[in-house]
Structures are given as C-alpha cells and as structure tokens.
C-alpha positions as CSV (number, residue, x, y, z in Angstrom):
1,X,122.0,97.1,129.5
2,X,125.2,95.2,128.3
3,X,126.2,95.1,124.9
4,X,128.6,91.7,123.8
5,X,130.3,91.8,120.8
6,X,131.9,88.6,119.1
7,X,135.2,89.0,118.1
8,X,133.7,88.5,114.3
9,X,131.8,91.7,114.8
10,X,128.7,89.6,113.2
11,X,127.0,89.4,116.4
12,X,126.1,91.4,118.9
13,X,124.2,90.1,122.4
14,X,122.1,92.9,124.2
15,X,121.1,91.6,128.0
16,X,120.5,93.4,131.3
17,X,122.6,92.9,134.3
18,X,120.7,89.8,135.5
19,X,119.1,87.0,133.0
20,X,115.9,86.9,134.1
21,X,115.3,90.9,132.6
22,X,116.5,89.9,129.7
23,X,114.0,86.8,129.3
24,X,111.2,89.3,130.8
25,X,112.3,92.3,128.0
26,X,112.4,89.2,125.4
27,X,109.3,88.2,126.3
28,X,107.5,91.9,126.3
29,X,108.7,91.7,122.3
30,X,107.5,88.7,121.7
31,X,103.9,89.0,122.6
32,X,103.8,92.5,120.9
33,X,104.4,90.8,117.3
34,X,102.3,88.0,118.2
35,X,99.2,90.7,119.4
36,X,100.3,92.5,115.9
37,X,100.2,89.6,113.8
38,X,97.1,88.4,115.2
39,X,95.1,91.8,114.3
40,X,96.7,91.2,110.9
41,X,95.2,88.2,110.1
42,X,92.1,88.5,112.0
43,X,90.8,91.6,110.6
44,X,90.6,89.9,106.8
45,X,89.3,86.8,108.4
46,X,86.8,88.5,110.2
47,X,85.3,90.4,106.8
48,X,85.9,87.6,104.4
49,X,83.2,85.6,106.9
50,X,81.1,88.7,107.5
51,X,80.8,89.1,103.5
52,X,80.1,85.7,103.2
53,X,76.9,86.1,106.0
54,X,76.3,89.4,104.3
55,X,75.5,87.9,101.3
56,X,74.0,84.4,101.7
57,X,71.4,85.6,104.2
58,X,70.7,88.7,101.4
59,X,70.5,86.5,98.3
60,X,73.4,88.3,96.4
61,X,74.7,85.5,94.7
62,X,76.3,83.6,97.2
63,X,75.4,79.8,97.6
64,X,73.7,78.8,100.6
65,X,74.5,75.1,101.1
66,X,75.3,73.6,104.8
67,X,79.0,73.8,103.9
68,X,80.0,77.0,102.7
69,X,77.2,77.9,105.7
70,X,79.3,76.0,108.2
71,X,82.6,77.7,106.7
72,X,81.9,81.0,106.9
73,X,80.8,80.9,110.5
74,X,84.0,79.5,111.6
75,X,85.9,82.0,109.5
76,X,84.2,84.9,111.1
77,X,84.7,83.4,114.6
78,X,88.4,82.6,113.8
79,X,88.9,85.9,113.1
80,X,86.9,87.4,116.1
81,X,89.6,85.0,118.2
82,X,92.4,86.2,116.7
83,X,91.4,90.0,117.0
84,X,90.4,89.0,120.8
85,X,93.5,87.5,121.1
86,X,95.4,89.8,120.0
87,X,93.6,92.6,122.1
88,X,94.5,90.9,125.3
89,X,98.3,90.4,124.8
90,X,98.4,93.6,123.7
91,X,97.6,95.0,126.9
C-alpha cells in the first residue's frame, strides 16, 4: 500500500502498487455499503407492506381498496428485493 500526500497536507491518496488493486479494493467497499444500505432500507419496507397485508386481510382497520391493495404488495416486494439484493453483494 502507498500512501501520497499533497503538499497541502489536506489530502491524502492510499493505492496499491498497481491500479487495477486499487480499483478492485475500491470496488470491495463499495458494494459493502451498497449491500448495507440496501438491508437498511429494505427491512422497513419489507414490514411497512407486511403490516399493511397483516391488517387488510384481518379487518383491523385498514382500507381494502385496489390501490392501497396494489401498494402494499409492491412495498413488500421492494423490500424483499432490496434485502435479496443486498444478500447477494454481500457475499
């Protein structure tokens, strides 16, 4: 690993001996925030539609129109996505 520093001492460039490590160790980052941030998201998306299901198909004060029907389902499977998702570039 090779540490640059401007002459500013604001900045400072970490990279490996050859560029294409650092664009692979750059990379390995990346898709760990995106799989965290996709578990974060999905997780509330995922019980807001369950909820909704929960209680339209138990009567418990919920409407049950074709809209809110149609809303909820692609809440929950937005959220199942996203928790999928984020599963698979995790590992």
């Amino acid at each position: 690993m090779k540490t640059t520093i401007s002459e500013d001492d604001r900045t400072v460039i970490k990279s490996d001996e050859y560029l294409s490590e650092s664009g692979l160790q750059g990379g390995k980052i990346i898709g760990e925030h995106l799989a965290l941030g996709c578990v974060i998201i999905g997780i509330p998306f995922l019980l807001i539609g369950l909820y909704a299901f929960f209680c339209m198909f138990f009567d418990l004060g919920f409407p049950m129109n074709t809209a809110i029907l149609i809303g909820s389902f692609l809440i929950t499977i937005i959220g199942l996505l996203l928790l999928i998702g984020g599963y698979f570039i995790y590992i």
